[in-house]
N, C-alpha and C positions, 0 to 999 in steps of 0.2 A: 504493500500500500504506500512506502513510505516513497517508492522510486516512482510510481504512478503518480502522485500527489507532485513528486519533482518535475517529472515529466511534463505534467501539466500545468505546470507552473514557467518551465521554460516557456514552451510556447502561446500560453499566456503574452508572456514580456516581448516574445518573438514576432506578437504579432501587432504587437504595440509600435516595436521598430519598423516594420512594413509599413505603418499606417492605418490597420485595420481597428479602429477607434471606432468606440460605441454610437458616434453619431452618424459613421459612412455605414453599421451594418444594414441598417434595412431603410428603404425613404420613407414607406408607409407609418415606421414605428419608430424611426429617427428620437424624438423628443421620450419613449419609455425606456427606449436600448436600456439603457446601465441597473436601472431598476429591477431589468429581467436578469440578471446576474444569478447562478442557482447558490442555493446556499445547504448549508447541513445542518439538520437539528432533528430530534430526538423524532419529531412528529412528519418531518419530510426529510428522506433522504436526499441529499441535492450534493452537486459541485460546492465544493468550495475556494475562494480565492486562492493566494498561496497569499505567505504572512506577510510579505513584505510587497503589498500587491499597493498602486496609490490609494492614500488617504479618501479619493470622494469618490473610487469602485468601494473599498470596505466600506464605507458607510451608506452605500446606496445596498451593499450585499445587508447589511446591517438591520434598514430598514423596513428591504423583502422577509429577512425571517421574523421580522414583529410582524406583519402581515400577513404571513402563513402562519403563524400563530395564533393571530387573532381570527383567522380564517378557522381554523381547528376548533377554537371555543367556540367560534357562531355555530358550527355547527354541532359542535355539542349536547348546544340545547333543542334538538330537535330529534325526532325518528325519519331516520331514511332508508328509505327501501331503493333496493338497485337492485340490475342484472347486468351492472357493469363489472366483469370479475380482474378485479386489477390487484391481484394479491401480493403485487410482490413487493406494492407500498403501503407503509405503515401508516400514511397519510389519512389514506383512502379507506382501509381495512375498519381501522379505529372510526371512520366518522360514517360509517354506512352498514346495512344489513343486506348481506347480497345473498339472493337466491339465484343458485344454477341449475342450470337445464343436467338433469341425471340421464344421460342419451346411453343405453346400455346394446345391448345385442338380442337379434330373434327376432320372434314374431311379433312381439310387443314396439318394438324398435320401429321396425318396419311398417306400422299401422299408426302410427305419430303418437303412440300410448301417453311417451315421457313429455312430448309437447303439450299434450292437455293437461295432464297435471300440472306443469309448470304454468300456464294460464290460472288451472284451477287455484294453484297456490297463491297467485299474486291477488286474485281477487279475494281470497280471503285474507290476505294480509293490509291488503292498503290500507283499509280504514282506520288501520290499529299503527299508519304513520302520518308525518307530516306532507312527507312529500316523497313522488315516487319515481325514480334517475331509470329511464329505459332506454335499451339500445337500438339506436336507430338503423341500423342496419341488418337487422334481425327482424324478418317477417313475420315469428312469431309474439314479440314484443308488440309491434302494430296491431295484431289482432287481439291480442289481449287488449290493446288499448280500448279498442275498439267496442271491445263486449263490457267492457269495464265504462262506456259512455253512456252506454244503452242502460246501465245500472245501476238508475235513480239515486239509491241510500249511497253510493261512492261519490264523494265530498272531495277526498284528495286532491289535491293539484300533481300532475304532469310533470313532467321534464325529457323532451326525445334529446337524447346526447348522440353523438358522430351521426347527425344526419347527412346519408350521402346516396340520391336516390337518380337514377337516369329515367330520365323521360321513355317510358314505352310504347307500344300502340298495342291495340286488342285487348282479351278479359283481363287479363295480368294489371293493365296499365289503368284499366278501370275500377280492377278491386282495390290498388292501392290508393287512388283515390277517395274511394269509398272509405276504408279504411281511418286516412284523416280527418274524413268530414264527420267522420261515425265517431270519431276521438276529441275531436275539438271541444267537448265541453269540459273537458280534463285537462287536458294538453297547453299548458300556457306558457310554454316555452320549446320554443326547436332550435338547437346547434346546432347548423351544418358546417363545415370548415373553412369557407372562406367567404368575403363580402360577395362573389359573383352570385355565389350562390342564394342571395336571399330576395335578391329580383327573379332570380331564372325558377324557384320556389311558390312565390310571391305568382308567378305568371300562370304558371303550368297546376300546380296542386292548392292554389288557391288559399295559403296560407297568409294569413295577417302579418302585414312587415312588422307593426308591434310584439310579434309572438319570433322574430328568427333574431340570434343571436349571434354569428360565426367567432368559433374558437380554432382556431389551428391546430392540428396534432404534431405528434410529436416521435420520438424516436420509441422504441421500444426493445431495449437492449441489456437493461437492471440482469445480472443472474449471468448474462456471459462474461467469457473471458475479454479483458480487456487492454489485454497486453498484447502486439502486434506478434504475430507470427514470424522464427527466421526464417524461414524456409527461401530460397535460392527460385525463382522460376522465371522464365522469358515473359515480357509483362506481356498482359492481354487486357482484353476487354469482358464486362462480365455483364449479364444479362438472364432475368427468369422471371416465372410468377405466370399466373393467368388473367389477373383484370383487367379488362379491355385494352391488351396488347394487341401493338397493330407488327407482329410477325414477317408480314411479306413485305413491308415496305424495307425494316430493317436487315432483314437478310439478302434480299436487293442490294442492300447498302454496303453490306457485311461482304459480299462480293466482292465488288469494286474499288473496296480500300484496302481488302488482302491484307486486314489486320490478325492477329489469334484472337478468338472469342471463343468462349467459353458460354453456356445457355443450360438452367437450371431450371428443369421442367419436371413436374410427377408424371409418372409412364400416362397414366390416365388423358395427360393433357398434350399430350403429342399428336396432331391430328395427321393425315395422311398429306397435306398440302405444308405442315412444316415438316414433317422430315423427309418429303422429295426436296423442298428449299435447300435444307441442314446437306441433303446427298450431293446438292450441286456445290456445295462451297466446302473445297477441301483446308479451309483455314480456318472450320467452325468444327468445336465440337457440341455434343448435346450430351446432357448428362441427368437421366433420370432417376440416379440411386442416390442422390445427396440427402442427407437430412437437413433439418434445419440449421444445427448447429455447423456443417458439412458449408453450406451455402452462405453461412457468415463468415467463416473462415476466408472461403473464396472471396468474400468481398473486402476481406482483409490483405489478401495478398494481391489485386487486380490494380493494374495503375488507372482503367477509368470504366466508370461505372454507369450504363447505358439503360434507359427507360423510354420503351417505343410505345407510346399509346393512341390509341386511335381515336380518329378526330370525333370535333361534333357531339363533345359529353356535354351534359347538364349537370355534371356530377364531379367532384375533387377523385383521383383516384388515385394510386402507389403513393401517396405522402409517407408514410412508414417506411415504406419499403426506400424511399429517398434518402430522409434524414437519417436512417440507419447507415447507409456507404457514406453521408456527411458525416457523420459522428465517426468515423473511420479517417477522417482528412482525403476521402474519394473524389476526385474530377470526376462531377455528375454530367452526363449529357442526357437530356429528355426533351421531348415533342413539347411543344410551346400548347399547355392546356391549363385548365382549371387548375389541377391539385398542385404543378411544378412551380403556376406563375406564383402561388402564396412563398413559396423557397426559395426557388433558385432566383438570381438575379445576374442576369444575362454576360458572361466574360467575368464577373467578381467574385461568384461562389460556386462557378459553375455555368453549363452552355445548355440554350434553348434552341430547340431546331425547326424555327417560323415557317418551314413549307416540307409538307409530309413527301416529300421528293427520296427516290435513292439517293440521287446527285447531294441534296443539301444534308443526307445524312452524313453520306459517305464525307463529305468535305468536311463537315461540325465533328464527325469520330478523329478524322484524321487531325486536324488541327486540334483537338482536346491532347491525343496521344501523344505527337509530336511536341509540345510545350518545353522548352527550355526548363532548365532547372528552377531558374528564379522563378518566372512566369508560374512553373507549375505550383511550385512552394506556395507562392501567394494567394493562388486559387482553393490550395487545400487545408492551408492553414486559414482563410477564411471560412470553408464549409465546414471545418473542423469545429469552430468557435461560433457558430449559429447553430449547428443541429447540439453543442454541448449547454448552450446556454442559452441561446432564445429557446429552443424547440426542444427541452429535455423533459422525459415521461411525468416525474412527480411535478413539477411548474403545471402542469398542463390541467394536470388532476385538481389543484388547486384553484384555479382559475377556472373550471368545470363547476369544480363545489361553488364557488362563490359568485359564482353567475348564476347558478341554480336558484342559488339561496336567497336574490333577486324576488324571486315571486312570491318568498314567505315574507321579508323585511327589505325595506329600501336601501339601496347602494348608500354605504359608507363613505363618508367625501375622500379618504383614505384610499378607497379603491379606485378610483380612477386612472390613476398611474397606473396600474396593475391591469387592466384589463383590455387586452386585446380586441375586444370587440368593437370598441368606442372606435380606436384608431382604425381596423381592418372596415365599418362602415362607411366611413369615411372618406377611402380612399375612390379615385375615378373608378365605374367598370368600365372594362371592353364595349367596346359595339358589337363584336362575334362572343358567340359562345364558348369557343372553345379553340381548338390551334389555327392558325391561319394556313 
């Protein structure tokens, strides 16, 4: 711990000499940068400065943890029910009562058995809390809400957290609808992750812009190893996942620039039209047998870190999967959408690729890889010090609670500074929905 703490305490100071100051990291959050500084205390695990770090980051770090503090006793005095299972901070654990889905094996399994009881459960539990933290990205969570509208004696107030929902067409697109309007006399708040999303929300599923919130996520990384891997290997490029990856354009791409890449897929998600792609490009491997911790590793040894996503989302999508190769000090390159623009910020922390072209992939891969020493240092040492401190998992959780906690008691003049939302509404949208 003690070399990890050094570690990160160099470049800390490393990135102070670059230039990389609290008020160039982000422009939308310029005026809260330093505030968001993580800190360590008994009730959130966070970053901490190193000791000899200046006098007005400690005190702004200072600050933040009287306010996750005082964030901990507000919610203290309340009962919260969640199905947000974020156990691996003490934050969260201590100021919430999370019920999980028991998804077991068989017949049972197979026939949604464990999903209706987990409905069943929540409807009996609501009444007996204040307020009740559901995850939005879970179709089961919606329907419960849903039945929980319909059911007069439930008083409770709402809360949908990670909302991140693509616009559909057909039954699908219209039950989820349904779903909402069937929720809305509960539901007095929705977090989806970013400001685009609370117009394109607001348009489409007909929510009240009084009711969206947007919080950014963050890294989720607590429990791995966090010490860089030796291991010796010819750089490459690394690339996986299934949400709305757009495949063919980047391996088009992946062609043409004759880089090594590397593509970390479950056998299940390999369709017949990428692995003819993966067969034409003898400079691409694909690899279905990594596990999870197998595929962070990879993302630890890879010099740049590639997210192809297809255009035209209404929805934030890989932000985890991003900040995690930031929080790695990763040269990220991704398709200029929803969930990237909230992070990356174009040549400073990382490269956006504005036209879903092979050409303009193949050109964005090759200039990320080919970077100079300095140049690249600069780049990773800034993605490094945004996904470690603006975007790290316990901050986020915090900032979660105490946005929640909005609908039970009025915003603390205290929180202002603190909360993301304010600033991320704020900010212009786009005129397009999603990558250019």
């Amino acid at each position: 711990m003690t070399s990890l703490l050094r570690k990160q305490g160099a470049l800390f100071h490393e990135s102070l000499e670059l230039g990389i100051r609290p008020e160039g990291i982000c422009r939308e959050q310029s005026a809260l940068f330093a505030t968001r500084l993580a800190c360590r205390s008994s009730a959130v695990p966070m970053m901490t400065a190193p000791h000899d770090a200046p006098t007005s980051v400690q005190s702004e770090l200072d600050a933040q943890r009287r306010w996750c503090e005082q964030v901990a006793a507000r919610a203290a005095k309340y009962r919260i029910l969640s199905t947000l299972p974020y156990t691996k901070v003490p934050f969260w654990v201590s100021a919430t009562h999370t019920v999980n889905l028991r998804r077991g094996q068989g017949w049972a399994s197979r026939r949604g058995i464990p999903e209706a009881l987990f409905v069943l459960k929540l409807l009996r539990h609501a009444n007996h809390h204040d307020i009740v933290l559901l995850t939005g990205g879970e179709r089961r969570d919606l329907v419960y809400a849903a039945i929980a509208g319909l059911c007069w004696w439930i008083r409770t107030p709402h809360v949908i957290v990670d909302a991140h929902w693509q616009q559909g067409t057909g039954l699908k697109h219209t039950l989820q609808k349904w779903l909402l309007r069937l929720s809305g006399r509960l539901v007095k708040q929705v977090q989806p992750h970013s400001a685009e999303e609370v117009q394109i929300y607001h348009r489409i599923f007909q929510l009240p812009l009084s009711k969206l919130a947007p919080i950014p996520w963050s890294t989720s990384l607590i429990g791995f190893d966090d010490v860089s891997p030796t291991d010796v290997e010819e750089p490459f490029v690394l690339t996986g996942g299934l949400s709305f990856r757009d495949y063919g354009v980047f391996l088009a791409a992946a062609k043409q620039s004759g880089l090594r890449i590397k593509i970390g897929l479950p056998k299940a998600g390999v369709t017949q039209q990428i692995q003819a792609l993966v067969d034409q490009c003898p400079n691409v491997s694909l690899h279905t047998a990594w596990s999870n911790a197998d595929y962070v590793r990879q993302m630890q040894l890879c010099r740049v870190f590639a997210m192809p996503i297809t255009q035209r989302l209404t929805r934030s999508t890989a932000d985890q999967t991003l900040l995690n190769a930031m929080h790695y000090g990763k040269v990220v390159v991704s398709t200029d959408s929803i969930g990237p623009r909230i992070y990356i910020r174009d040549g400073e922390n990382g490269y956006l690729v504005r036209e879903a072209t092979p050409q303009a992939w193949a050109r964005t891969l090759k200039h990320a890889f080919d970077l100079s020493a300095d140049a690249y240092a600069r780049v990773e040492r800034q993605a490094w010090y945004d996904a470690r401190v603006v975007f790290n998992e316990p901050l986020r959780l915090a900032r979660t609670l105490a946005l929640a906690l909005e609908v039970l008691s009025p915003r603390q003049p205290e929180d202002d500074r603190f909360h993301f939302s304010q600033q991320l509404s704020e900010s212009p949208v786009p005129d397009v929905i999603s990558g250019r």
